[in-house]
C-alpha positions as CSV (number, residue, x, y, z in Angstrom):
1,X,38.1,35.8,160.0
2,X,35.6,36.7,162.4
3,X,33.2,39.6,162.3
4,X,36.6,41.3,163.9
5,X,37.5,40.7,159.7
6,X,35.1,42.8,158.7
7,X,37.3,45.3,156.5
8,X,35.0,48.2,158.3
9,X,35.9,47.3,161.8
10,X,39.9,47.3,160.1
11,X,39.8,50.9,158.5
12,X,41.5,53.1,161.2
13,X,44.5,51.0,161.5
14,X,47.7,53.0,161.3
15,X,49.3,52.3,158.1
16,X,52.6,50.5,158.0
17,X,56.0,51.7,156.7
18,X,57.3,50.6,153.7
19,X,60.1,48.5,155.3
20,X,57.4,46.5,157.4
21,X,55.4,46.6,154.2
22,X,58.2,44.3,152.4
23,X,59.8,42.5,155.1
24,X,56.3,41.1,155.5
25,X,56.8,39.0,151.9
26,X,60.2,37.3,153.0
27,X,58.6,35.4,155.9
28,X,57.9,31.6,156.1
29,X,54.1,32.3,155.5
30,X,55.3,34.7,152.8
31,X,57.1,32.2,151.3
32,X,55.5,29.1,151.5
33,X,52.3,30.7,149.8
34,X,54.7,31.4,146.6
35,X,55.2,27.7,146.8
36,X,51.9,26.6,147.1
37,X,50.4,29.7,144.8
38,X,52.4,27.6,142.0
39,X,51.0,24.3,142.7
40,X,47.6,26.3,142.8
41,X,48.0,28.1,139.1
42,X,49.7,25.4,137.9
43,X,46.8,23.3,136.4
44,X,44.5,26.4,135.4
45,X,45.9,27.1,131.5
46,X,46.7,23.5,131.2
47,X,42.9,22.3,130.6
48,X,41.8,26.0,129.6
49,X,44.8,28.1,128.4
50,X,47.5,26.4,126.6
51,X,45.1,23.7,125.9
52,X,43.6,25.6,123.5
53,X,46.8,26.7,121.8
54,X,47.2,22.8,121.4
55,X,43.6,22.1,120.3
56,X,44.2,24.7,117.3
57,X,47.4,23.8,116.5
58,X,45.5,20.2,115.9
59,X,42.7,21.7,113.6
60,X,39.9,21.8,116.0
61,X,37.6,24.7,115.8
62,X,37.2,28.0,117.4
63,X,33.1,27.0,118.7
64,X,33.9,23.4,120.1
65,X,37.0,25.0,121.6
66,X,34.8,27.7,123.1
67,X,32.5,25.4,124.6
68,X,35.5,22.9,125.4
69,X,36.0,26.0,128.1
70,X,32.9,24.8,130.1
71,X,35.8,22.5,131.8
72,X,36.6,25.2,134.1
73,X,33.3,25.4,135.7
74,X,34.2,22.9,137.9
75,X,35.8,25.5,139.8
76,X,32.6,27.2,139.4
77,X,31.1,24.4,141.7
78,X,33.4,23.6,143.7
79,X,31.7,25.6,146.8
80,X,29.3,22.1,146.3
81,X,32.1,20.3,147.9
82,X,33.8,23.0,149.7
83,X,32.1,21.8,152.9
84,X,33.7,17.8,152.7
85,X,37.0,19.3,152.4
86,X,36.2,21.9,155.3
87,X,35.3,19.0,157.9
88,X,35.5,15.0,156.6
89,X,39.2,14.2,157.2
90,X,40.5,11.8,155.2
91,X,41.5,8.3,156.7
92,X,45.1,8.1,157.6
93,X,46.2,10.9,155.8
94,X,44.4,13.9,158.7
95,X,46.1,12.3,161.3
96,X,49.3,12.0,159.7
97,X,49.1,15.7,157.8
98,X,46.0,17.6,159.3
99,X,42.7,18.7,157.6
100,X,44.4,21.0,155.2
101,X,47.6,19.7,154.4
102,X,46.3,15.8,153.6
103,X,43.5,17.1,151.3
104,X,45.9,19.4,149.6
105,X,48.7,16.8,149.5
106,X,45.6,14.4,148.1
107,X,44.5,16.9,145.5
108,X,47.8,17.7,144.4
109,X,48.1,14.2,143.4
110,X,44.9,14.2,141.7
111,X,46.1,16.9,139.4
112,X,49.2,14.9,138.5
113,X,47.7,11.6,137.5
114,X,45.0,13.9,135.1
115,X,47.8,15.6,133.3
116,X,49.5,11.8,132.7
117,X,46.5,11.2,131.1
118,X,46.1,14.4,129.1
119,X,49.5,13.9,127.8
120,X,48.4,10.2,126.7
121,X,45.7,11.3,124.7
122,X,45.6,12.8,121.1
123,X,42.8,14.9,120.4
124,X,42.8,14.5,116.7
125,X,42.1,10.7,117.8
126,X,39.7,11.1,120.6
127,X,39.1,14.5,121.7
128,X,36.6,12.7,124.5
129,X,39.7,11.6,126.3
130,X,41.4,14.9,126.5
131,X,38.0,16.4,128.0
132,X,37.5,13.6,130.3
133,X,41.2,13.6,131.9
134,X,40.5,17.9,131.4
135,X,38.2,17.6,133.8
136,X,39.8,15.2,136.1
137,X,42.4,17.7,136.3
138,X,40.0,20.8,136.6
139,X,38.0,19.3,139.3
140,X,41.2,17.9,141.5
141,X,42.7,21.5,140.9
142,X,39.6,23.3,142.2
143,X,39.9,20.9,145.6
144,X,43.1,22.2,145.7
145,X,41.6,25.6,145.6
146,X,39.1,24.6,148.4
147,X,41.9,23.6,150.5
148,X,44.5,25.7,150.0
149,X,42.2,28.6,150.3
150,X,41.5,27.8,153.6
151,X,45.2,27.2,154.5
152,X,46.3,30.7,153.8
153,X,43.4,32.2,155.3
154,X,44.2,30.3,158.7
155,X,48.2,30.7,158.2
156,X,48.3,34.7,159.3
157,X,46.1,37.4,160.6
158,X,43.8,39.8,158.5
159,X,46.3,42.6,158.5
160,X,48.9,40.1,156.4
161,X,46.6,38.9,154.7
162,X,47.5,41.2,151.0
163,X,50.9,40.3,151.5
164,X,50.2,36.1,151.7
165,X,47.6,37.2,148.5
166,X,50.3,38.7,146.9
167,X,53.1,36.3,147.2
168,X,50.2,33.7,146.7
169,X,49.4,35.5,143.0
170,X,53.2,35.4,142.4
171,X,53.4,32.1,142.8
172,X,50.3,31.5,140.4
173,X,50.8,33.6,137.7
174,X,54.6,32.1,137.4
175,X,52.8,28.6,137.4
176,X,50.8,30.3,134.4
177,X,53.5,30.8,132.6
178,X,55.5,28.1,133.1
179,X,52.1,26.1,132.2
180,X,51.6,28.6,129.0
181,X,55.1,30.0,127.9
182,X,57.0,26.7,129.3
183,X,54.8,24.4,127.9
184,X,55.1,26.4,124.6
185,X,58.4,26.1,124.8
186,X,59.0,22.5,126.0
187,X,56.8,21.3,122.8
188,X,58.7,23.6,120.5
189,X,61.7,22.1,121.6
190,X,60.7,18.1,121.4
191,X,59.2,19.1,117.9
192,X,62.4,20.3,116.9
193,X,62.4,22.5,113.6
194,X,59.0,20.5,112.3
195,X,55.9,22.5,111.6
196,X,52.5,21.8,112.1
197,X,50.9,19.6,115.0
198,X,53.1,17.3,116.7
199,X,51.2,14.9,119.7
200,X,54.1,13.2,120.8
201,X,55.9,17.3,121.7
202,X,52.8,17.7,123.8
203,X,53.3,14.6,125.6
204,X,56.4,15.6,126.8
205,X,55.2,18.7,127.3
206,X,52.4,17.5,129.5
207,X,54.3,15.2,131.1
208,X,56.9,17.7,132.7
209,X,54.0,19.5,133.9
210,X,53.0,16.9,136.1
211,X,56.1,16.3,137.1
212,X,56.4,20.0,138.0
213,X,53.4,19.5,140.4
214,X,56.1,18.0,142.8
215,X,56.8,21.8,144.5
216,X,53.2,21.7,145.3
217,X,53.8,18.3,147.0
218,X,57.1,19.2,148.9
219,X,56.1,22.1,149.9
220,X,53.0,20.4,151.6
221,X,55.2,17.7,153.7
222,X,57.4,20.2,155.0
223,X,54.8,22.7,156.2
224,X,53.0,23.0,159.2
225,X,49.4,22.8,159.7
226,X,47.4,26.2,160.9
227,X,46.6,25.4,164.7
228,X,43.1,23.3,164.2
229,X,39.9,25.0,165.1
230,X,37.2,22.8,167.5
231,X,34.7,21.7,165.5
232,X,31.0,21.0,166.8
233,X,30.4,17.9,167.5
234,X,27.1,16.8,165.2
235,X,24.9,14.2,167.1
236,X,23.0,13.5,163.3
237,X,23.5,14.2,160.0
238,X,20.5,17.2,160.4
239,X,23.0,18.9,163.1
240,X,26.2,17.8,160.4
241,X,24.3,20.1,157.1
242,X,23.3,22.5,159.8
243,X,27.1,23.2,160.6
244,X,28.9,22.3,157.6
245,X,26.5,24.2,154.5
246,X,24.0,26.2,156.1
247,X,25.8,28.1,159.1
248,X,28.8,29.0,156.8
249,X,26.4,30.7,154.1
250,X,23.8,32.2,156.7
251,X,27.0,33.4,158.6
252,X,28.0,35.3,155.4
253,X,24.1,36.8,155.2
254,X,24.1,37.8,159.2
255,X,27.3,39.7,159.0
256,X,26.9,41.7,155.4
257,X,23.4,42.1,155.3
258,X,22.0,44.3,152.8
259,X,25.1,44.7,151.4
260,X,25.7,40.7,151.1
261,X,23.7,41.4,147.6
262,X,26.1,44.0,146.1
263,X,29.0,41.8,147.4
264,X,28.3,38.9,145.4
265,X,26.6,40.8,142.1
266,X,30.8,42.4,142.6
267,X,32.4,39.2,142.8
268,X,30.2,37.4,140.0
269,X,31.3,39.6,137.5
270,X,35.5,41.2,138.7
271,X,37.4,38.8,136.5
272,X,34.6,38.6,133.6
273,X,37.0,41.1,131.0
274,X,40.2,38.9,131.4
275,X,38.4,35.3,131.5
276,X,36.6,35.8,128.6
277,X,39.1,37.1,126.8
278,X,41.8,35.0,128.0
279,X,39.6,31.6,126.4
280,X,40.9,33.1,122.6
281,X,44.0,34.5,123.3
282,X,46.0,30.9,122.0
283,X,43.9,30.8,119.2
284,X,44.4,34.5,118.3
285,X,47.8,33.8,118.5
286,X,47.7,30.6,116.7
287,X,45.7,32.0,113.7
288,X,48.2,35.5,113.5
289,X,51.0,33.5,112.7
290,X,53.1,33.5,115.6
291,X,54.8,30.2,116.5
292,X,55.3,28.5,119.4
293,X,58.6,30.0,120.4
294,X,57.3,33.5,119.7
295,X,54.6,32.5,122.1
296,X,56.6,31.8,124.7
297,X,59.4,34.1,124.5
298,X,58.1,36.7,125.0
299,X,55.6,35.4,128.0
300,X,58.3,33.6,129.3
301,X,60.3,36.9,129.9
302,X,58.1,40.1,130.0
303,X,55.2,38.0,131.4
304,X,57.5,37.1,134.3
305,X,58.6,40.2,134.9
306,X,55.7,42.0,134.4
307,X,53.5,39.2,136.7
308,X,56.6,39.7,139.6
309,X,55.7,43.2,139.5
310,X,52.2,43.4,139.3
311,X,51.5,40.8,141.9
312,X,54.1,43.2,144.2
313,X,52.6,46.4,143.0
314,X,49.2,45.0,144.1
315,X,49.6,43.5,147.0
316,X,52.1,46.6,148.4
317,X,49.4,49.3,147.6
318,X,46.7,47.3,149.2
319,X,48.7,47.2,152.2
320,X,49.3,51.0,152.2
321,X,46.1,52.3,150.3
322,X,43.2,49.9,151.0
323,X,41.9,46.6,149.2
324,X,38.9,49.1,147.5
325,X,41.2,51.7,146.1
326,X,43.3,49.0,144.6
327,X,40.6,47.0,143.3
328,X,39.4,49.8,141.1
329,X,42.4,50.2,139.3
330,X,42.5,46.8,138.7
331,X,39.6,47.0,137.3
332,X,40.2,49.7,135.0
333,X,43.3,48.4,134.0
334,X,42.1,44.9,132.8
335,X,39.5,46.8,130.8
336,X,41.9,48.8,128.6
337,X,44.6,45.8,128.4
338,X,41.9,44.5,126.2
339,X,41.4,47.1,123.9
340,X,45.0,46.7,123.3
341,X,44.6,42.8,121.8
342,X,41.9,44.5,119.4
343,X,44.3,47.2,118.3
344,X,47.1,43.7,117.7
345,X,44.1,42.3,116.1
346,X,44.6,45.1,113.2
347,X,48.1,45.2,113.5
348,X,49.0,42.4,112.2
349,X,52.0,39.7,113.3
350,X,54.9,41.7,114.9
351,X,56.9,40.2,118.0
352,X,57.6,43.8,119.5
353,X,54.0,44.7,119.3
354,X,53.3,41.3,121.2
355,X,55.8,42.4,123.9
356,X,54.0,45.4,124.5
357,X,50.6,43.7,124.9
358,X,51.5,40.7,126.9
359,X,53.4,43.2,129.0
360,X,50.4,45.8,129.9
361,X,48.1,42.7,130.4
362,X,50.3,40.7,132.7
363,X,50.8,44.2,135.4
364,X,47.5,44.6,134.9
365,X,46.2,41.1,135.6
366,X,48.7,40.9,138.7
367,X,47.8,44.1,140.2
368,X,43.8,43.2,139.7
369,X,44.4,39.7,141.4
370,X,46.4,40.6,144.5
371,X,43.5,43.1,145.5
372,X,40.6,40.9,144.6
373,X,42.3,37.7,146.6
374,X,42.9,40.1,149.6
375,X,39.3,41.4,149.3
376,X,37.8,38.1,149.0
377,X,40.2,36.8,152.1
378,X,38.9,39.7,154.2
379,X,34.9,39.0,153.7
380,X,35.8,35.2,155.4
381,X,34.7,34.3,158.7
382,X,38.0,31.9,159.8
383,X,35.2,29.3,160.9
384,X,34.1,28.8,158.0
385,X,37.0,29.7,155.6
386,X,36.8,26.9,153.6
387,X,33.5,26.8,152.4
388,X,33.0,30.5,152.1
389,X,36.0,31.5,150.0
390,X,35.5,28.5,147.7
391,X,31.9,30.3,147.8
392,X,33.4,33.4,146.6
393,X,35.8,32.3,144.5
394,X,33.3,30.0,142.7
395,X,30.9,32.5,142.0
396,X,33.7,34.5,140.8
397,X,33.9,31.7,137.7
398,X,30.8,30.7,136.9
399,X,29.3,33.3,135.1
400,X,32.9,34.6,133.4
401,X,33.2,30.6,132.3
402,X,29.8,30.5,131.4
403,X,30.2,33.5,128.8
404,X,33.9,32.3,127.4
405,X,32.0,29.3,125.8
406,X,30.1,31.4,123.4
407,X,33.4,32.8,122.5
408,X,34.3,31.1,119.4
409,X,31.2,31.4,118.2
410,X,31.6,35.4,118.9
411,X,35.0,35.4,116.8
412,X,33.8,33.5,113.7
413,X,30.9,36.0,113.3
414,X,32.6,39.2,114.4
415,X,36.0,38.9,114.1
416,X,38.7,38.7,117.0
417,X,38.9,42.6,117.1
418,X,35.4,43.2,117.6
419,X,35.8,40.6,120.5
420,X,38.7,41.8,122.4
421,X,37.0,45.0,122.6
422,X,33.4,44.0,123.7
423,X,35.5,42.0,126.4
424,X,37.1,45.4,127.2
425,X,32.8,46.6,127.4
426,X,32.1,44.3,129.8
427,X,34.5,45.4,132.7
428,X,32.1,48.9,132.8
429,X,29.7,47.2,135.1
430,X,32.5,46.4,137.8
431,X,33.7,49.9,137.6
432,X,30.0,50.8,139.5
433,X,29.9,47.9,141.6
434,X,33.2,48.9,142.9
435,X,32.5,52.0,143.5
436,X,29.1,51.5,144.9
437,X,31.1,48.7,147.4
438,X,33.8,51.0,148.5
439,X,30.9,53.6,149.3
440,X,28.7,50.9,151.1
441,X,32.0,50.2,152.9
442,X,32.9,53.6,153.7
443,X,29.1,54.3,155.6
444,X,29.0,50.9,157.6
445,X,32.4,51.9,158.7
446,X,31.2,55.3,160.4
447,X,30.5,54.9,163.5
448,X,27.4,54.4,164.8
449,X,25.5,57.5,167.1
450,X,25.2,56.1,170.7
């Protein structure tokens, strides 16, 4: 999105009604991005999530499984190759497909051959295979994220740009828990009444999920490609870095400013309560005593329905109410959703008590994901919307990811309540870079004395 994006140049538009408001989620863009959000969040708990849950279950410790986390900073880095997928097309596949579609379709496979493997393995055997085929998956799901990204950004103007967000988060977070809950549940089922770890449950557990990236790869061949912007031509490979990594970035810089610094210190550190958290919630539930159908009941059904409305809730009072207004909640929200798994933590192992937590953190998460995708989507320049969202949403990971590795180590010395609640601590900081965002936002938005 142009500077014409700029969310201060956007501010007097006249609000919507609430019928345009949801008639905007039931078309083709709408719906496609549901699709595509579930190829998207499809991979995410499978190398970080439920993974662990497995690792547990298979007597690996809490530390290595902390640092086993440090997998998902390949989405962390994947604005280092954000700029291939932006430009280099892909021989045969762009001129059948398009830039976007054929690296999505090619990621998508990607993502399907690394869960085969995954499901192979046996990490009681060789825990360096699961990591390795981890990371194949991680690293083809975050290409994915580069190009996808990009696809959604291109698909629709600013002003529907919450509502693809939201039906996007929709789509993710029921990917998440068909890859948590569903993957629970499969295994559960293939183990039949057995206790204890079973590998040959999660291979057939793993090996629907790759199956189950077929949506992703349907959904690709029967879209259309966002009309193709011209690129400039690059007479050397000086002129080819010029466009492809350093106008994108100094783009960014020229069109925030000052307030390019407090943008990014925001974005570095939204998510930080949830991910962190989110790294020991298998194992927390693993060493309370609940099973694997326990597990997955209850995210199966009030995570679903919880997710549906949180993603809806989110996306619909961004529409009406502005991204910033939004995002503070969000923010507040994940914060306290935390302090409720330390209050579990002393509770002890009860299903209804689960219900209730897994509840308030799936609204919560959904509502806080809807804004921050929208926000992110609105600081993009559409000429560069590849590289700059992968930008964003890179930084967004990296130092969350980095911190989750230290996790186990956190919960052997301190317990899991004191965790969940210094996770819960660490969301103050976003509270006043929200804040001081929205106010920045507010005075560029004035307008300027002639």
């Amino acid at each position: 999105m142009s500077d014409s994006a700029n969310p201060a140049t956007t501010a007097a538009a006249p609000k919507p009604s609430w019928i345009d408001t949801v008639k905007v989620y039931l078309q083709p863009a709408s719906l496609r991005m549901l699709a595509l959000g579930f190829s998207a969040g499809l991979p995410l708990l499978l190398v970080l999530g439920t993974l662990s849950f497995r690792l547990r279950e298979a007597g690996i410790d809490r530390s290595t499984i902390g640092y086993l986390s440090w997998v998902g900073l390949a989405y962390g880095f994947k604005w280092a190759w954000a700029p291939l997928v932006d430009r280099v097309p892909l021989p045969g596949l762009t001129r059948l497909l398009g830039r976007r579609r054929s690296w999505l379709l090619l990621a998508q496979l990607g993502v399907a051959a690394g869960l085969v493997g995954m499901a192979l393995a046996d990490p009681r055997v060789s825990l360096t295979a699961v990591v390795w085929c981890a990371l194949a998956v991680a690293f083809a799901s975050a290409t994915q994220d580069i190009a996808l990204d990009a696809y959604r950004i291109e698909s629709a103007p600013t002003e529907q740009q919450p509502a693809l967000a939201a039906t996007y988060q929709t789509g993710y977070r029921l990917a998440m828990i068909w890859a948590g809950a569903g993957v629970l549940w499969l295994a559960a089922r293939a183990q039949g009444g057995a206790a204890g770890y079973d590998n040959h449950a999660w291979q057939v557990a793993y090996f629907v999920m790759a199956a189950s990236m077929a949506l992703g790869v349907l959904t690709v061949l029967v879209s259309p490609e966002p009309a193709p912007l011209p690129l400039p031509a690059a007479r050397s490979a000086q002129e080819w870095v010029q466009s492809a990594l350093v106008a994108p970035f100094a783009d960014f810089f020229r069109r925030y400013k000052w307030q390019a610094a407090l943008i990014l210190a925001l974005i570095a550190v939204y998510r930080i309560s949830d991910v962190v958290m989110g790294i020991m919630a298998n194992p927390f539930y693993v060493d309370m005593g609940y099973t694997k159908d326990e597990v997955a009941a209850v995210t199966k059904i009030y995570g679903v329905i919880m997710t549906l409305v949180g993603a809806f809730v989110g996306g619909s009072l961004s529409l009406r109410f502005g991204v910033m207004r939004i995002l503070m909640l969000g923010a507040v929200l994940s914060a306290l959703t935390n302090l409720l798994f330390a209050w579990l933590a002393g509770h002890g192992h009860s299903v209804s008590a689960l219900i209730a937590v897994v509840s308030a953190d799936n609204l919560a998460s959904g509502i806080a994901s809807a804004a921050f995708v929208g926000y992110l989507s609105s600081l993009t320049n559409i000429s560069y919307s590849a590289t700059q969202y992968a930008l964003f949403s890179s930084l967004m990971l990296m130092l969350p990811k980095f911190v989750a590795g230290f996790s186990g180590d956190y919960v052997n010395a301190f317990g899991y309540a004191g965790f969940f609640t210094s996770t819960a601590l660490l969301g103050l900081p976003v509270l006043v870079l929200v804040a001081l965002a929205a106010r920045a936002q507010r005075v560029s938005s004035k307008p300027k004395p002639a």
